[in-house]
C-alpha positions in Angstrom: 100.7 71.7 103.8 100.8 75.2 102.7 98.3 76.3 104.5 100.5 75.0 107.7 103.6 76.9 106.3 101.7 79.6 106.5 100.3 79.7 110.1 103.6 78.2 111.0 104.9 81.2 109.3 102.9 83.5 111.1 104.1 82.0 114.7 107.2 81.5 113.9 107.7 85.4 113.4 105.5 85.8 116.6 108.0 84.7 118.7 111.1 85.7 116.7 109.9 89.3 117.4 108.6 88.5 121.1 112.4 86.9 122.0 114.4 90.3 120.4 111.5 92.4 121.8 111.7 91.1 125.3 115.8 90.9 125.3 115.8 94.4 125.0 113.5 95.5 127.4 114.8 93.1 130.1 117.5 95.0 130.1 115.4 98.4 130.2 114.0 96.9 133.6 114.1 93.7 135.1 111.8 94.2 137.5 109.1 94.1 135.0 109.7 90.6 134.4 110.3 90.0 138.1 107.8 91.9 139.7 105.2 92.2 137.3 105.0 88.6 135.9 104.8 85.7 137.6 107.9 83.8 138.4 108.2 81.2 135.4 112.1 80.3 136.4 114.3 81.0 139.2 116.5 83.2 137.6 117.6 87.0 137.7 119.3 86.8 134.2 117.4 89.4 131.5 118.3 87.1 128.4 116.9 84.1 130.1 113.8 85.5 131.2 113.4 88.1 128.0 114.2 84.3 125.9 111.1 82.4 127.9 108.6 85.5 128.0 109.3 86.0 124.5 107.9 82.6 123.7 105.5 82.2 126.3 103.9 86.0 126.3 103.1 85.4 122.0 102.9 81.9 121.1 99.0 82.7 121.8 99.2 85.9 119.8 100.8 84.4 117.0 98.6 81.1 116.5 95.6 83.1 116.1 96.9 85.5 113.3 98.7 82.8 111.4 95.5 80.8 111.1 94.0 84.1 110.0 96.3 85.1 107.5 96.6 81.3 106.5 92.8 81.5 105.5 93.3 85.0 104.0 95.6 83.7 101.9 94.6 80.1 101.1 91.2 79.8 101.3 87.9 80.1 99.0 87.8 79.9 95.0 90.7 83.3 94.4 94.2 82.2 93.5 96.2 80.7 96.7 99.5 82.6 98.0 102.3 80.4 99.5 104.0 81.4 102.5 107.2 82.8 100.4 104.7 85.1 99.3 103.8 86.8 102.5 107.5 87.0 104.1 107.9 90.0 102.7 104.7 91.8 104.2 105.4 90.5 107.3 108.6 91.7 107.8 107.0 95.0 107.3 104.8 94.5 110.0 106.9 93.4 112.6 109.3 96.7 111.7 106.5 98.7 112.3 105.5 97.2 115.6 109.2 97.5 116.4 108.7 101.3 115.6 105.6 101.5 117.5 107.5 99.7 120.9 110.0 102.1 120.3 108.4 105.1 120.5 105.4 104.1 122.5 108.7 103.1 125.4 110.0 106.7 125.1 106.6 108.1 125.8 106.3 106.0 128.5 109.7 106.7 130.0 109.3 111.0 129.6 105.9 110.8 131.1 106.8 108.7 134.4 110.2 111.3 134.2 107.2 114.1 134.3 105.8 112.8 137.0 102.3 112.3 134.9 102.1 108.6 135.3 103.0 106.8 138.2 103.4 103.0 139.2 100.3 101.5 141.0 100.8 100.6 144.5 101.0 97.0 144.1 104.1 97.5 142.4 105.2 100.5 143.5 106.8 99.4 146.7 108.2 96.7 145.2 110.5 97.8 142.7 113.0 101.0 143.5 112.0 104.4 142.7 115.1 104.6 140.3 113.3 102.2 138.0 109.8 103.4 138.1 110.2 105.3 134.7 112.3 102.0 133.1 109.6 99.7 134.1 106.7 102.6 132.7 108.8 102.5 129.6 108.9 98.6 129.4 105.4 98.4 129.9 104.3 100.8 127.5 106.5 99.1 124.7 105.0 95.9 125.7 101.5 97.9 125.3 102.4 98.9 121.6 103.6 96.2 120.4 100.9 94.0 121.1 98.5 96.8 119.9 100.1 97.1 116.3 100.3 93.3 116.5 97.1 92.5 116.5 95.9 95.7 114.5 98.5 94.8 112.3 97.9 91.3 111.6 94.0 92.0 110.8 95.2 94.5 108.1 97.9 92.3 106.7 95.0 89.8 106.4 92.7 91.9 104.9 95.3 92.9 102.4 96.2 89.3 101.4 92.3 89.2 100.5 91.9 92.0 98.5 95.8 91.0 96.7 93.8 87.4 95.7 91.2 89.7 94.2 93.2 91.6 92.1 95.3 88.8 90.9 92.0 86.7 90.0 91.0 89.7 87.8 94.6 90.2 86.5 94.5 85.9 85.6 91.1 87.1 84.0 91.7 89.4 82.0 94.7 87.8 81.3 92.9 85.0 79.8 90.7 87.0 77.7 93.2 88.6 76.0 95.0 85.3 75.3 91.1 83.8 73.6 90.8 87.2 71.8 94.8 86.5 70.1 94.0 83.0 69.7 93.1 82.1 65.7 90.1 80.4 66.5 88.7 83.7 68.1 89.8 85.9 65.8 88.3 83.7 62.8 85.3 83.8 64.8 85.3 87.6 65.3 86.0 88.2 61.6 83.0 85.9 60.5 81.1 88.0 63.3 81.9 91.0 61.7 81.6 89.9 58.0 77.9 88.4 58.8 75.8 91.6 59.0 77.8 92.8 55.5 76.4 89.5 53.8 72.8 90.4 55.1 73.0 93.9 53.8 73.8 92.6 50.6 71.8 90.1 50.6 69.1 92.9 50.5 
């Protein structure tokens, strides 16, 4: 079950992120909902269609790197994190790919501005010439955040590996240091120490 928490965990924030992501840049350009996705729904509302793409545009992005991280963090002989353990982390994550959108959207928007990047035909004479650069921007967002996502996600994965690691050699050493204060090994240890005296004298 934990191990389910835990990819569930990691879809659940998937689509958390894709819902808020996509409400906002519905609103940035429609058309790039309308135009450059297939129709889903008859409808011309942005928090309809940014609700639906959000779910349906990273459900498939969010399965995948929940298993991961599941298996990062559950898996093989180190000690196992819970999901509580990765919330934190992942809220990281999905404010950095927010930061990433962000910025990657403003790019976007001052270089259609420029005139640097343009629409390609297909949809260039389908969606006005006042929403080019919103549409750019939108895409470009879109771009970023499921670059970081999926860079993201790998690292976050990595990192829950390598955390195991140190806390099996911080539960080790632990451990050792609790034998070493326990009376039985320090009776041992003294008798260790005291046996070569008893030989010298011996001699």
């Amino acid at each position: 079950m934990a191990f389910l928490r835990i990819v569930a965990l990691g879809l659940v924030a998937a689509i958390a992120y894709g819902i808020l992501h996509d409400q906002v840049t519905a609103r940035v350009c429609l058309e790039y909902f309308t135009v450059g996705h297939p129709r889903l729904i008859d409808s011309e509302s942005p928090t309809i269609l940014g609700l639906l793409w959000g779910v349906v545009a990273t459900w498939w992005v969010g399965l995948p790197l929940g298993l991961l991280l599941a298996s990062a963090a559950r898996l093989g002989k180190r000690p196992a994190l819970k999901a509580t353990d990765l919330t934190r982390p992942l809220r990281t994550l999905l404010a950095i790919m927010y930061a990433c959108a962000l910025v990657s959207g403003i790019v976007g928007f001052c270089l259609a501005q420029q005139g640097l990047i343009g629409l390609s035909s297909a949809f260039a004479q389908r969606v006005s010439i006042t929403q080019h650069a919103h549409f750019l921007a939108a895409a470009f967002a879109h771009s970023a955040s499921y670059g970081s996502g999926i860079i993201g996600g790998v690292i976050l994965a990595l990192n829950t590996f390598r955390r195991r690691g140190r806390l099996a050699l911080a539960g080790g050493l632990t451990a050792e240091a609790d034998e070493l204060r326990s009376p039985v090994s320090c009776c041992t240890l003294a008798c260790r120490r005291a046996s070569p005296r008893k030989g010298r004298a011996r001699t």
